[in-house]
N, C-alpha and C positions, 0 to 999 in steps of 0.2 A: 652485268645486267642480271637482275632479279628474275627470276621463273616465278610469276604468281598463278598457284593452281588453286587458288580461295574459292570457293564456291559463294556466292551473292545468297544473304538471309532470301526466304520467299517472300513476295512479294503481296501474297494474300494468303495466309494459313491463319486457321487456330490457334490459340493465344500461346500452345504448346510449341507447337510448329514453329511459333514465330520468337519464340522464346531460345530455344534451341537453333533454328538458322543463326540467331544473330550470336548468340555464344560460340555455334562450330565456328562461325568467321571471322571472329575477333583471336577464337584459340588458333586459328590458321595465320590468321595475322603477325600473330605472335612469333611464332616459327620463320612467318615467309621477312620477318623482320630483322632476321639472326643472321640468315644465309648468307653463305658468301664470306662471312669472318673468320679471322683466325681465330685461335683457340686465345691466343693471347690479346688481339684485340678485342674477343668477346670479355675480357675479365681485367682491359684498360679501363680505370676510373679517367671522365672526363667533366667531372662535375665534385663540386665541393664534398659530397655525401658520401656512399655507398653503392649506389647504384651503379650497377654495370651490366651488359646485355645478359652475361652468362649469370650474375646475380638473381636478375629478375625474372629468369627463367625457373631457378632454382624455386624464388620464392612464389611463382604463380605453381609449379610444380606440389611445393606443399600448399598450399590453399585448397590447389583440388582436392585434394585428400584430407584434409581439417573439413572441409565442409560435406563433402556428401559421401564420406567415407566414414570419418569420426561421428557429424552431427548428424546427418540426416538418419543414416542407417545405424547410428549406434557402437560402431565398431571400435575394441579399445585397441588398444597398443599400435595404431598407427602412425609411425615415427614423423617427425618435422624436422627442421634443422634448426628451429627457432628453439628457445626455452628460455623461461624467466632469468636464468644466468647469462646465458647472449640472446637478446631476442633479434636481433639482427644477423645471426650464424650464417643464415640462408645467403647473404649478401657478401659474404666472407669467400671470396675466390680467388684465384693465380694463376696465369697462364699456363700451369702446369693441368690443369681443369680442362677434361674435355669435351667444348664445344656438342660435338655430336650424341657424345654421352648424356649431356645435360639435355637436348633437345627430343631424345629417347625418354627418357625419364621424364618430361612434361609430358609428350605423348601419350605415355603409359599409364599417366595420372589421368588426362582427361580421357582414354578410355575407360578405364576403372571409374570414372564420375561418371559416364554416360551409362553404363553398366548400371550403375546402384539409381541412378536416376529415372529408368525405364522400370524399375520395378514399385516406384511412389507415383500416387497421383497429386496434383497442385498445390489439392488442399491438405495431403497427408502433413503430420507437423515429424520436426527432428527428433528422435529419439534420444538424445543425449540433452539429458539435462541442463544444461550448460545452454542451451540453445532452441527448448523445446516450445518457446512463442513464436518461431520462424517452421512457416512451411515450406513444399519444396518450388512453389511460385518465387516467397522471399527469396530463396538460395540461389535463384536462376537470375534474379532479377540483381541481387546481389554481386552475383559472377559477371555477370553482364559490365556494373561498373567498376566492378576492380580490374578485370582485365581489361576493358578498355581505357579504363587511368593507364594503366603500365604499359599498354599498345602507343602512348601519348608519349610516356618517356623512354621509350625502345626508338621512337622515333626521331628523339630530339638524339638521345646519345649516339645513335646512327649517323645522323646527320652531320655531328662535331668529331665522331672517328675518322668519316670517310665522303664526307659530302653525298652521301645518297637519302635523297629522301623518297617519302610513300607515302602514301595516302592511309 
């Protein structure tokens, strides 16, 4: 049995507020989606692709940090696992990979986002050229549906590991 300690977006906040519930809950999601796996069934493929729990962990992990680390704030040299020689690196796991480490390491990315996110307002735009017609509403709003794409196939792989499903 799953422990879910998600906290529910508010139900009436500012567009900030509401932006930000629904991001904390989906990156709790995230997390509350993994639990419970081994290290090795985090990093069994159960689908034709790449995707695997401890993959898409990894690659929401650099997302956080490509977006309001690298673009929003500017900041260089922060590393991804992706790069135009394997852009799917991120995805690249083995039971030997571990689980709790990988779920450490998203954490520590969406703190580091909520960090550098608290210091822009909506309308501020990205500093990083690459990215500077996106303000930090877009980025939110953005985040919003990548993570909850991948909340969509944490759910399905979940479910074809081990028969657990969630909402």
């Amino acid at each position: 049995m799953l422990t879910d300690n998600r906290i529910d977006p508010p139900d009436a906040a500012d567009e900030r507020g509401t932006l930000n519930g629904f991001l904390d809950y989906l990156r709790a999601s995230v997390t509350y989606k993994a639990q419970g796996l081994s290290d090795a069934d985090a990093a069994r493929r159960v689908l034709p692709s790449l995707l695997t729990v401890s993959g898409l962990l990894r690659h929401l992990a650099d997302v956080e940090r490509w977006w309001f680390r690298a673009q929003l704030d500017g900041q260089e040299g922060i590393p991804t696992r992706w790069s135009s020689d394997d852009p799917d690196a991120e995805f690249r796991v083995s039971e030997q990979d571990s689980l709790a480490e990988i779920i450490a390491d998203y954490q520590a990315a969406c703190d580091e986002s909520r960090e550098v996110a608290a210091r822009y307002g909506l309308e501020d735009r990205c500093k990083a050229e690459h990215s500077a017609g996106h303000n930090l509403r877009w980025v939110l709003v953005h985040m919003v549906e990548e993570t909850g794409r991948h909340c969509g196939h944490l759910d399905i792989i979940r479910e074809l590991l081990d028969g657990v499903t969630g909402e």
